[in-house]
C-alpha positions as CSV (number, residue, x, y, z in Angstrom):
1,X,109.6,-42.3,-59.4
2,X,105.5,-43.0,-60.0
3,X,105.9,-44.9,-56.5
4,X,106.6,-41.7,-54.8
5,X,104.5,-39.6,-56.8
6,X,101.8,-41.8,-56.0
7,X,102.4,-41.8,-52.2
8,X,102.5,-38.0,-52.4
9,X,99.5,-38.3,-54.2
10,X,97.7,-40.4,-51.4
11,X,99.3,-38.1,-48.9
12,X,97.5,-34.5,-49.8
13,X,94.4,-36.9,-51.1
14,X,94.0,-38.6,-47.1
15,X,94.7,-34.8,-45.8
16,X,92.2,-33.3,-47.8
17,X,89.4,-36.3,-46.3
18,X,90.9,-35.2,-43.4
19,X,90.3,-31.1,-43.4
20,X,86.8,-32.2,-44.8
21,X,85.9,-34.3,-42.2
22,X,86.6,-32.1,-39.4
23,X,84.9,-28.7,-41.7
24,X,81.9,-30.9,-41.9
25,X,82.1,-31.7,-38.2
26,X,82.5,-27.7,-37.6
27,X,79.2,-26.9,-39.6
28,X,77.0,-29.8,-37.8
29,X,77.9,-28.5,-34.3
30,X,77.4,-25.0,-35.6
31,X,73.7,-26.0,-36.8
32,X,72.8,-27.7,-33.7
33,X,73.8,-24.9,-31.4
34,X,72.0,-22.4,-33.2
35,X,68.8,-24.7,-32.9
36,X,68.9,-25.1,-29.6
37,X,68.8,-21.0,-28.6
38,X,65.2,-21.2,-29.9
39,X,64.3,-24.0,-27.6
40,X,62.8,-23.6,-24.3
41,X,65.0,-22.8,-21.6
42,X,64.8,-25.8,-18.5
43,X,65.8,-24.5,-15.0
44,X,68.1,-27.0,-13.0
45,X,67.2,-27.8,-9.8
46,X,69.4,-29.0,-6.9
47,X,68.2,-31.1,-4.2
48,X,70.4,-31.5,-1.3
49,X,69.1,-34.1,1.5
50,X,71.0,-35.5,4.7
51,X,72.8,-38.9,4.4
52,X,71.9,-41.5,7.0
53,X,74.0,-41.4,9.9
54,X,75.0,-38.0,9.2
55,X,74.5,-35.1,12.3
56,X,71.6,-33.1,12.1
57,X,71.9,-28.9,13.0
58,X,70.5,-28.1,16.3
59,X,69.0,-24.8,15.9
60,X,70.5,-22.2,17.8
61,X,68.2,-22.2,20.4
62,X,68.3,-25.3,21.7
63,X,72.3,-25.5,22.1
64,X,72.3,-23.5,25.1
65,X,70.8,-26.2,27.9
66,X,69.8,-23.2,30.4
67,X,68.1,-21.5,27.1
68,X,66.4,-25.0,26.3
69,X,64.8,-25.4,29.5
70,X,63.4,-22.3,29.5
71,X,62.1,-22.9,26.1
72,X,60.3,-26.1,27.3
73,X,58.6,-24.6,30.4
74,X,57.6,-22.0,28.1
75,X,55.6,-23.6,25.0
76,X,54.5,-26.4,28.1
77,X,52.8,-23.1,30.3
78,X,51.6,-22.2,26.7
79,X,49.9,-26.1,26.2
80,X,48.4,-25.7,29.8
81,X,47.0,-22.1,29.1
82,X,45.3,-23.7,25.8
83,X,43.4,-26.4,27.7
């Protein structure tokens, strides 16, 4: 019988390593939260950039070929009014 005792013994001693382990884990995450609401608060930013070989928009203006013409002889009368 002192071989089972012992192995119950062994059993609740490894369980209560255990419990404290993870408790101590708890109160270390708990401490470094509440540090880090005092800290300064860093904005993300996004970037987001074309890939190579990807399509580029066409702005609006300049999908309608009628439109696009116009458009041209328009800022080119606007060049030769300049000069």
């Amino acid at each position: 019988m002192p071989v089972m005792r012992d192995f119950i013994v062994y059993s609740f001693g490894m369980a209560a390593a255990i419990a404290a382990l993870f408790g101590a884990a708890v109160l270390a995450q708990e401490t470094v939260e509440e540090q880090t609401d005092d800290s300064e608060v860093i904005e993300e930013i996004i970037v987001y950039a074309p890939k190579p070989g990807d399509r580029r928009r066409v702005d609006e203006e300049y999908e309608d070929p009628v439109r696009a013409q116009l458009l041209k002889d328009f800022y080119k009368m606007k060049e030769d009014q300049e000069e």
